[in-house]
N, C-alpha and C positions, 0 to 999 in steps of 0.2 A: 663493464657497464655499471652506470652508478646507478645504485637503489630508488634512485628520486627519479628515473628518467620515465618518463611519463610512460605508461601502458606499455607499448613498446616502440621500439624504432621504425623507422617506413622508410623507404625510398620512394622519389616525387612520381615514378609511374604509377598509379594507378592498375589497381587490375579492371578486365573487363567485366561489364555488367554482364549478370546472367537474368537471363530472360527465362530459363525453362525453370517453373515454380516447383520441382523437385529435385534440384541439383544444389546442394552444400557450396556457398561462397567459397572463393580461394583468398583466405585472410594470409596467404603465408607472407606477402609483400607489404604489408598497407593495413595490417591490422590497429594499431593506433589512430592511423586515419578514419578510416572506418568506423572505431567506437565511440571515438572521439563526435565526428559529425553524426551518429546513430545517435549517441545520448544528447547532445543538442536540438536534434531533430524531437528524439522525446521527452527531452526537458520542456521545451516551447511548447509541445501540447500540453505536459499534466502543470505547466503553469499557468497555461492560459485559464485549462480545466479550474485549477485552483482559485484563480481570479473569478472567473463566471461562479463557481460554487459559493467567495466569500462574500461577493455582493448580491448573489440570487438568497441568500439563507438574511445576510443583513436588513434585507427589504420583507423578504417573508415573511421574518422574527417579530418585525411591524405589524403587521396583515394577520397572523396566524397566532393563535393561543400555545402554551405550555403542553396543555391536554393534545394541542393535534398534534405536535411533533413528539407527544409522550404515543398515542397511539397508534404513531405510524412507526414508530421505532418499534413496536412491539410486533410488525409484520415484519420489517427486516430481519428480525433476527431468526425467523422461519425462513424466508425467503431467499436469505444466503445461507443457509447450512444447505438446501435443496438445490441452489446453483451447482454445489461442490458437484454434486454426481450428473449433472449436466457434460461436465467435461470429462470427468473422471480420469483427469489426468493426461490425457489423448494429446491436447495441443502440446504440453512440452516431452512428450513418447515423437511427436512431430519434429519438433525441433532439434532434439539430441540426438537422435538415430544420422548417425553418418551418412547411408543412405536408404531412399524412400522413394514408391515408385505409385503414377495415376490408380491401379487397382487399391494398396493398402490404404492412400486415402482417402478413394471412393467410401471403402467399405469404412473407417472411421466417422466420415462426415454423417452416414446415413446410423449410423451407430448414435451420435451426437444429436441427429434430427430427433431418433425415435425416444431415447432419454427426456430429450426436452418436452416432447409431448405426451410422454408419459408422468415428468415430473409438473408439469401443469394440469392435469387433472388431479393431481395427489393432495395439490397443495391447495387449488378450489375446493377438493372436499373434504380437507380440513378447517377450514373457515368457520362450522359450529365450535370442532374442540376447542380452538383455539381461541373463539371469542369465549368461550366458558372460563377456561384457563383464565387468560384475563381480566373476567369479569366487564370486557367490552363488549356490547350487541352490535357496536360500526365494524367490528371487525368482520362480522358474515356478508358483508355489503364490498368493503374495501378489500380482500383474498383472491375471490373470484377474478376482479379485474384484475391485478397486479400478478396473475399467474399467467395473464399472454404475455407476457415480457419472455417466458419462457420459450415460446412457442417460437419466438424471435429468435435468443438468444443462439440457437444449435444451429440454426443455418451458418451462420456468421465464425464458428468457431475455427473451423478447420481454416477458411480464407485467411487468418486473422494468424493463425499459427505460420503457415504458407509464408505469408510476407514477414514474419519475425524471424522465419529462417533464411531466410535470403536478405536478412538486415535493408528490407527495402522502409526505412523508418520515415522516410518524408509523407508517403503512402498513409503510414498507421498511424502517424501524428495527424493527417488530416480528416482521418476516420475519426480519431478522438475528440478533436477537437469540434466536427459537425454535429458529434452526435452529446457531446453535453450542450452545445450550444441549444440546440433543440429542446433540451429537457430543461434548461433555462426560463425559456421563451415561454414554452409551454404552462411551466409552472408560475411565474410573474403575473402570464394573464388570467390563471385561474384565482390566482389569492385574488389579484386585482377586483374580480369577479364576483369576489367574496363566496367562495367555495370552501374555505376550510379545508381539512384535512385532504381533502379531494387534489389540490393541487401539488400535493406531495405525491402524492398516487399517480398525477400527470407528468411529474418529474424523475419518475422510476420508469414509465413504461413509453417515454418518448425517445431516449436513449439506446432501447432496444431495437424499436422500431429504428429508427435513425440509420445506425450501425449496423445494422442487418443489410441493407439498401447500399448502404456507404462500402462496405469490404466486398460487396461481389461487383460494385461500378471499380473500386482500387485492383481488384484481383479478378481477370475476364477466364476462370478454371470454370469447368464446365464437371463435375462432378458425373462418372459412372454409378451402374448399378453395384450393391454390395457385391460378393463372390468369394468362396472360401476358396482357404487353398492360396492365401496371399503372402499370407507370413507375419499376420497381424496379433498374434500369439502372446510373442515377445515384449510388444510395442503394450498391447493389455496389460500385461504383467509388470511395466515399466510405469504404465498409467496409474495401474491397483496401485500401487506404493505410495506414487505422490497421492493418489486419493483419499488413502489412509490417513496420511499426516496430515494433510486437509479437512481428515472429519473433524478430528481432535484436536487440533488447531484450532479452527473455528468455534468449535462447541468453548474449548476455554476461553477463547474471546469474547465469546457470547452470553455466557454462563450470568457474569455480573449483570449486566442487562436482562436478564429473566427475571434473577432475583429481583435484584432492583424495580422490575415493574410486578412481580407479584406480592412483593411485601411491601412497598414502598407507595408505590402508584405511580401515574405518569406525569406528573410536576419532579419530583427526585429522578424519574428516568429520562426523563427530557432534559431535567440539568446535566445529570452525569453523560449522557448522550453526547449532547454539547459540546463539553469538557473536554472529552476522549477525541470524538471527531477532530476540532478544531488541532489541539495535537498533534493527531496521526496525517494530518493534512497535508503539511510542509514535509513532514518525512516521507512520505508516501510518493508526492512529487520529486523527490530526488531518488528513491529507491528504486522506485519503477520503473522509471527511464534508464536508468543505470544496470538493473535487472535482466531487463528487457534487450540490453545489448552483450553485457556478459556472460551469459548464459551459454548464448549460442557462439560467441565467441572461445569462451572457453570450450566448449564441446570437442568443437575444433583444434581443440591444444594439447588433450588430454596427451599424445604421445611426446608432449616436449616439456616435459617438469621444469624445466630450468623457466624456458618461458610463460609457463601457465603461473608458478609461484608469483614471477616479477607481475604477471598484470593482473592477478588476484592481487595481494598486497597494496597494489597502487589505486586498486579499485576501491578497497575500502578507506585506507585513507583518502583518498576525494568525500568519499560517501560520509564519514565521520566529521571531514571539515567542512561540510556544506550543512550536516544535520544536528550538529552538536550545539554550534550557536544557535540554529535557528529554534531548537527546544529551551535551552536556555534564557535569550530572549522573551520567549512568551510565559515564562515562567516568573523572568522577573517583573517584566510589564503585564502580568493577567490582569490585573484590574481595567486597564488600560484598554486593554485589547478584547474581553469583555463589552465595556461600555462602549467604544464604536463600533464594535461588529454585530452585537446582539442587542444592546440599550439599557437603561438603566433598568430594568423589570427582572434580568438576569444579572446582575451585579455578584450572588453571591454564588455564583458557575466559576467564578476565581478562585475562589478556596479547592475546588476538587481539580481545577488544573493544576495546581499546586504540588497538590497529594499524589496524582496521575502522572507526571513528568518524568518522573524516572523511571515508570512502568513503560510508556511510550519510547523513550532515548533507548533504553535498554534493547526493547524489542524492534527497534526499527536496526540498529547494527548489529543486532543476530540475526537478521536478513540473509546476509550476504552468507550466511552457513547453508542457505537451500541452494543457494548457487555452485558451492560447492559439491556438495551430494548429490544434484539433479546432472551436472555436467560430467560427473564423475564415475555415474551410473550407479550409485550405491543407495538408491531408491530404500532400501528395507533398513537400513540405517536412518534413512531420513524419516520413515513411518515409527519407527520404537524413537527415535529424540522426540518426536511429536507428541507420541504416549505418556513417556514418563514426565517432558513438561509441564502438558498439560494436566496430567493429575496435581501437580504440586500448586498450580495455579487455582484449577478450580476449588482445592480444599482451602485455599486459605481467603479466597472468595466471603466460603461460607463461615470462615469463622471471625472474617472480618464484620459481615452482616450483623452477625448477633453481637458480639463483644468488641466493636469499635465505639467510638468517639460519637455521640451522637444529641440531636437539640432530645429537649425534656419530652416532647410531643410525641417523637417519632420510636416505636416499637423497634426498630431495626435502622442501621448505620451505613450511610450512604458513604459518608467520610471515610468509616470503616473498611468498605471491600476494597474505596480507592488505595487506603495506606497500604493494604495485605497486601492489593495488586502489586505495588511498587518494589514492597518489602520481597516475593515470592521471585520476583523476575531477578534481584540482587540476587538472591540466593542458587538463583540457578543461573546463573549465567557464564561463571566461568568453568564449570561443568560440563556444561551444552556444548560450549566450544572443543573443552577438550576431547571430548566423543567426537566431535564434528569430523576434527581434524585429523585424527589421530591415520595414518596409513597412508596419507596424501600427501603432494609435495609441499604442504603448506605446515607449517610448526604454531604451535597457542605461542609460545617465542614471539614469531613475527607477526600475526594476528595483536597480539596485549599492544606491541609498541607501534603496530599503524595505529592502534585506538588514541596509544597515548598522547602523541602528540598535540590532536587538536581540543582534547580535554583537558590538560595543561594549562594550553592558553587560552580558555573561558574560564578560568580560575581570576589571575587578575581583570580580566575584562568585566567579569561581573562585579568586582570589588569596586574597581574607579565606576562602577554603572552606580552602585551601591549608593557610592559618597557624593555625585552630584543630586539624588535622590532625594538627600536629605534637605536640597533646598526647596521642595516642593511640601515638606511640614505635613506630610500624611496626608495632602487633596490630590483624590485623584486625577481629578480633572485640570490641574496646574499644569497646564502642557508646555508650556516654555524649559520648567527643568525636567520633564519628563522625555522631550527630544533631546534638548540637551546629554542627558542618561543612555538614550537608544546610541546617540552618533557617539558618544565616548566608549560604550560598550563596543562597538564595531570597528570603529578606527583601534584600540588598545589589542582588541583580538586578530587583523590583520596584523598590525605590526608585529608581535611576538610570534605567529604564525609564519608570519614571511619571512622575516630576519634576523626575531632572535631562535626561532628553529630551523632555518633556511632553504624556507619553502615555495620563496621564491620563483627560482626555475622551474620548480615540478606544474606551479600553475600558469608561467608566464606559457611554459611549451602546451599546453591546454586549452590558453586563449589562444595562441597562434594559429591551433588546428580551427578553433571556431572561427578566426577571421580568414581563413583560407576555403571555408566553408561556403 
């Protein structure tokens, strides 16, 4: 079998649907198929997600001051470290367990409820320190409300795991897809409204509501009382691990954004906010979709190294050629891409996408190393990679803060944490991988040369982008050689992708599964 052959091979029956929501799919026939229309199914929602996000934030960014998305960033970054232990890891203990019976996920789901309503009163009654911290009095006002999202949130999990393991993705694209729509809608008419910050706050806790409602209409489980004695021991202990590498994960993603809004203020954290969001947007739309299916797919494979290698492998190379240009792009066009999606008032939110893009590339295709470790069962290896990266992150955070690049005005370096960020992910990145891999059927070998391929060819793609550039004489706004630049960049990167690396097949047989869809 050839390397390039997509995921893996299928024969045209089809297995049959299962219907009982704790019964492991039978990928043995038609696992290609399957992934193939899974990640299409959830490509189409987090792009749709991505589309509703970059015209709800472009109308907002009108509507809404620097200050309010400085100060509602400054609840996020509390209110997702707090999420983490909402699930604690549960939904994907759901997912990887071969099998899984009504008792253990009764007693998870009511596990998942009581967390949630324990972690919304935590986070209501941190609303003083946190507006101290600060130094915002809206935040004691804006906490409160933004921790029923929580209250939400736990119902909704386990449903939500249930259909990710039965690959039912037409289901959870349409859950995703109602439930930003919602916090769209929500949010548009409250800027409209002239609410200020408040309409951010309606755009975080509509979502929850939404999707809570949405996965138990997608998913008719009717949830039991807890009960020991199930065998949910294991599944805990599978959960702890991923939970781990989730604290510290997130804390070093979050780390900058603290500093940044404690020394800084919320104009520098609202750019940087910005900056990074926008980035991690178009990656996240293909990772998560892609996640989302191979995950559970792999689980399922772990006894056939031969096959699990081929459609790891092929997964990331998809994953790298869909995400490589698309960060590149935004890198070369920020100015661009700035000024139509947020307006001329954030103009210099280009310079830190800049700085930030390799921090972002980097970390979106070490992704696919939790897919590895999560399907593999090697959870305590995935909690110490978490550890050690994130210390090298956050240190250089902080030393980017004090001793980076900075205007004459400002006591501490926005530019700065961005370069360190970028600078720290380099350095740790082929490292990570080699821990990642190391014992699995997967080699840092075959891993370097899926990366390589589609990083290659945004080498000359960006160069001919380059050169049509210069007919535009440094205006940004000169959009005739600026598209010009976009369609030269994309036409030069296909071609050397498809034929002068001969990749061709691997994604014609890719589209064929999506038109057979």
């Amino acid at each position: 079998m050839q390397a390039d052959s997509v995921i893996e091979p299928t024969t045209e029956t089809p297995a049959p649907r299962r219907r009982d929501p704790f019964a492991a799919p039978d990928v043995s026939q038609n696992l290609r198929k399957s992934s193939v229309r899974g990640a299409s199914m959830m490509s189409f929602a987090r792009i749709s997600g991505m589309g509703l996000r970059f015209i709800s934030t472009g109308i907002l960014a009108r509507y809404l001051t620097q200050e309010d998305f400085g100060i509602f960033a400054m609840t996020t970054v509390i209110s997702g470290f707090l999420a983490i232990f909402m699930d604690v890891g549960l939904s994907q203990a759901t997912i990887q367990r071969p099998q899984i019976n009504h008792r253990q996920i009764s007693t998870l789901f009511w596990i998942n409820v009581a967390l949630g309503a324990v972690i919304a009163a935590i986070f209501a009654s941190s609303a003083p320190l946190v507006a101290n911290f600060f130094h915002q009095p809206a935040l004691k006002a804006i906490i409160p409300v933004l921790a029923l999202s929580f209250l939400f949130g736990g119902v909704a999990l386990q449903h939500l795991a249930l259909l990710t393991r039965n690959m039912r993705y037409s289901l959870l694209a349409a859950v995703e897809i109602v439930s930003m729509a919602s916090g769209v809608v929500v949010a548009v008419l409250m800027a409209r409204a002239h609410m200020g910050y408040w309409a951010l706050v309606g755009m975080a806790i509509a979502p929850a509501v939404t999707k809570a409602i949405a996965a138990w209409f997608a998913l008719r489980w009717m949830p039991g009382w807890p009960a020991r004695g199930t065998g949910v021991g294991g599944m805990l202990k599978f959960g702890g691990d991923v939970l781990g590498f989730n604290i510290v994960n997130y804390f070093s993603r979050q780390a900058d954004t603290v500093l940044i809004g404690k020394f800084c203020g919320t104009g520098p954290v609202a750019a940087y906010e910005k900056a990074y969001s926008l980035l991690l947007m178009p990656v996240g739309q293909i990772n998560g979709p892609l996640g989302a299916v191979a995950i559970p797919a792999l689980s399922r494979l772990q006894d056939d190294p031969d096959r699990y290698r081929r459609y790891y492998l092929n997964a990331i190379l998809l994953l790298c050629s869909l995400s490589m240009p698309v960060i590149a792009g935004i890198t070369l066009f920020a100015d661009q891409v700035v000024l139509v999606w947020l307006g001329p008032k954030w103009t210099t939110t280009a310079d830190l996408f800049r700085l930030l893009a390799l921090a972002a590339l980097l970390g979106g295709i070490s992704n696919p190393a939790g897919w590895l470790l999560i399907s593999r069962g090697l959870t305590q290896r995935y909690r110490w990679l978490g550890i050690a990266n994130s210390a090298v992150i956050v240190l250089s955070f902080v030393i980017g803060l004090k001793f980076g690049p900075r205007e004459a005005t400002e006591a501490y370096s926005t530019r700065g944490v961005a370069m360190a960020y970028s600078i720290s992910m380099l350095l740790n990145f082929i490292p990570y991988w080699a821990v990642a891999v190391k014992g699995t059927p997967v080699s840092l070998a075959g891993v370097m040369k899926a990366m390589l391929t589609p990083a290659l060819a945004c080498v000359p793609a960006a160069l001919a982008a380059l050169g049509v550039m210069r007919l535009a004489d440094g205006r940004i706004n000169a959009w005739i050689p600026v598209i010009g630049a976009m369609a030269t960049f994309g036409i030069v990167y296909a071609v050397i992708l498809l034929f002068g690396f001969k990749k061709l097949e691997f994604f014609r047989t890719i589209a064929g599964e999506f038109r057979k869809r």
